[in-house]
C-alpha positions as a printed Julia matrix, in Angstrom:
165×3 Matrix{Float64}:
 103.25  150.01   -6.75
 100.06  151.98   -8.02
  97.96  149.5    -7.11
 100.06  148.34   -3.84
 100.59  145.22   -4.8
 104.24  143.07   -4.49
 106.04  142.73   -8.22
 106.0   139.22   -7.42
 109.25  137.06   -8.87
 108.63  135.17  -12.15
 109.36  131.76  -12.34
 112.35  132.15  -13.89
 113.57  135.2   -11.74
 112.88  133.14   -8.84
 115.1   130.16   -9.83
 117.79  132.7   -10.92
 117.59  133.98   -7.02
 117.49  130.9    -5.54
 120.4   130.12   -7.81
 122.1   133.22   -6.76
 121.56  133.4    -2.83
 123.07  130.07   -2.7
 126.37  131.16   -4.59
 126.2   134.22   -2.51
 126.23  131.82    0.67
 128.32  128.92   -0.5
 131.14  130.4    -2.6
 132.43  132.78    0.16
 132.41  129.83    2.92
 133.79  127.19    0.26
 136.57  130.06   -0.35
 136.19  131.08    3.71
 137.38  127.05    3.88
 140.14  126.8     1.58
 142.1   129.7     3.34
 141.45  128.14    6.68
 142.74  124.62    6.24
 145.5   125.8     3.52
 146.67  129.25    5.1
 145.2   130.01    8.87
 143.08  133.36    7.36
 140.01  134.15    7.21
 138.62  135.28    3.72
 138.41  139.04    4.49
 141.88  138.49    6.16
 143.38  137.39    3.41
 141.75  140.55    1.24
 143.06  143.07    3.32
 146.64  141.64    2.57
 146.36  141.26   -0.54
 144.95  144.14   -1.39
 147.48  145.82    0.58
 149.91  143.65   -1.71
 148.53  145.78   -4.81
 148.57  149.15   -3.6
 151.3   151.81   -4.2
 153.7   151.4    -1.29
 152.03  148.32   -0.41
 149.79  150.48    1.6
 146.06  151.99    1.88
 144.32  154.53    4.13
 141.95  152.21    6.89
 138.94  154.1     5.17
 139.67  152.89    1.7
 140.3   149.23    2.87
 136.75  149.25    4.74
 134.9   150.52    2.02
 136.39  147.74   -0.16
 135.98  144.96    2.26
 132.41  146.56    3.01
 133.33  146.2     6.92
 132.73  149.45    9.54
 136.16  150.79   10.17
 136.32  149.31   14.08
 135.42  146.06   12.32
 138.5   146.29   10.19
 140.14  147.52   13.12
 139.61  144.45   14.67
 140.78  142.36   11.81
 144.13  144.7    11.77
 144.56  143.91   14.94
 144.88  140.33   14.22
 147.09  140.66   11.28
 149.55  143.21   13.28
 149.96  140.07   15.85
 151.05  137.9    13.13
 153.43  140.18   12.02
 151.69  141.13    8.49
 150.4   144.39    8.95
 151.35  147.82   10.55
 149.49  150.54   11.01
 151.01  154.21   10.86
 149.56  158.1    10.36
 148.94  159.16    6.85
 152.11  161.67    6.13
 149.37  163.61    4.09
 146.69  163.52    6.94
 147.1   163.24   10.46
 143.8   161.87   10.94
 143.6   159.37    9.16
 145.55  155.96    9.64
 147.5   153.46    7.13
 147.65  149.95    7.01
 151.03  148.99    5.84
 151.95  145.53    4.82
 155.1   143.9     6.14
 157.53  141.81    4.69
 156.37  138.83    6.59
 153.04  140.17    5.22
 153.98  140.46    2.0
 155.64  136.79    1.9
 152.36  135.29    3.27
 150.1   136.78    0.03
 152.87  135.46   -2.14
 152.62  132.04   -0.12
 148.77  131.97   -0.68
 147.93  133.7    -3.51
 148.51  130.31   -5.47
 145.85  128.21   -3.78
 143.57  130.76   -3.49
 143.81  131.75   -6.86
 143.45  127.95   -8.07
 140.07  127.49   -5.68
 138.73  129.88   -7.59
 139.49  128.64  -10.65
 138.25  125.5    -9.63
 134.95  126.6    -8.68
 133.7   129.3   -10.22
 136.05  129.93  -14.04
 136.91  125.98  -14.45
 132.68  125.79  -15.01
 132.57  128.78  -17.45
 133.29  129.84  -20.62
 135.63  133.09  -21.39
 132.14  135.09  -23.02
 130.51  133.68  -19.56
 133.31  135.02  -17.78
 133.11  138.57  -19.11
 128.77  138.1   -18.55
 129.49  137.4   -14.67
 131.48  140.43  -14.4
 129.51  142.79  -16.47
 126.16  141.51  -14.3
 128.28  141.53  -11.24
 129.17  145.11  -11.78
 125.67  146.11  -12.61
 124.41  144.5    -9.51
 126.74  145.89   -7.46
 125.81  149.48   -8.94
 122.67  148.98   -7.87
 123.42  148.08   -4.24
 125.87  151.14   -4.09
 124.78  153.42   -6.45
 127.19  156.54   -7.0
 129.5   154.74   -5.23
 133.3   154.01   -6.81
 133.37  150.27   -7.95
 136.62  149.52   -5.67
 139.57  148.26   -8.64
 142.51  146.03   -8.23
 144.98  149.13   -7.75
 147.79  148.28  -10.81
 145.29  146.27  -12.95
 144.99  147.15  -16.23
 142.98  144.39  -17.72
């Protein structure tokens, strides 16, 4: 500011925050809840896999997966860890670079996105595309993506590897 003072929130851009830092709370702990009682994973758990579950070869360089999941890489680490003891994730070098490290997902893995996918996929209905219309639909994604431009700018908007639409 020129004149050093705060650009205060209008009253409208405040309720629109307030609005917003709640959904940014409650929507991943209501989803955070769903996968806990329905499928023993944690929300970024189940990302990882099923992420994994749309990548060529059903498999992703560490790096790439952390960026997505916005997590440090011994953060992820940690969470591969937990999915390799269940059986739904290996890790293995990248054939194309020695330093760097793949997460692979099993079968078992790949069995237990197909087992969850449904719920998951029908919480979110529920909560969030159940209350909206389709041209409210295509709004929340077009702000989302602006939003999240401006958080990362530069950076690539991660995609749903094998989405076209």
């Amino acid at each position: 500011m020129a004149d050093g003072e705060p650009r205060w929130l209008t009253r409208e851009q405040r309720q629109a925050w307030i609005a917003l830092s709640r959904l940014t709370v409650w929507l991943p702990a209501a989803l955070d809840a769903q996968l806990q009682r329905d499928a023993g994973l944690s929300h970024v758990e189940y990302l990882v896999l099923s992420w994994l579950s749309m990548s060529p070869g059903r498999s992703a360089r560490m790096s790439d997966i952390a960026a997505r999941a916005d997590v440090t890489l011994s953060h992820l680490s940690r969470i591969a860890s937990r999915l390799e003891k269940r059986g739904w994730l290996r890790r293995t070098p990248d054939p194309q670079d020695g330093r760097a490290t793949l997460a692979v997902l099993t079968d078992d893995g790949w069995a237990k996105v197909v087992a969850t996918a449904p719920g998951h996929a029908e919480e979110a209905q529920r909560l969030v595309f159940d209350q909206l219309t389709a041209d409210e639909v295509a709004e929340l994604r077009r702000i989302a993506e602006k939003v999240t431009t401006a958080i990362k700018p530069g950076a690539d908007l991660p995609t749903i590897p094998g989405a076209s639409d």
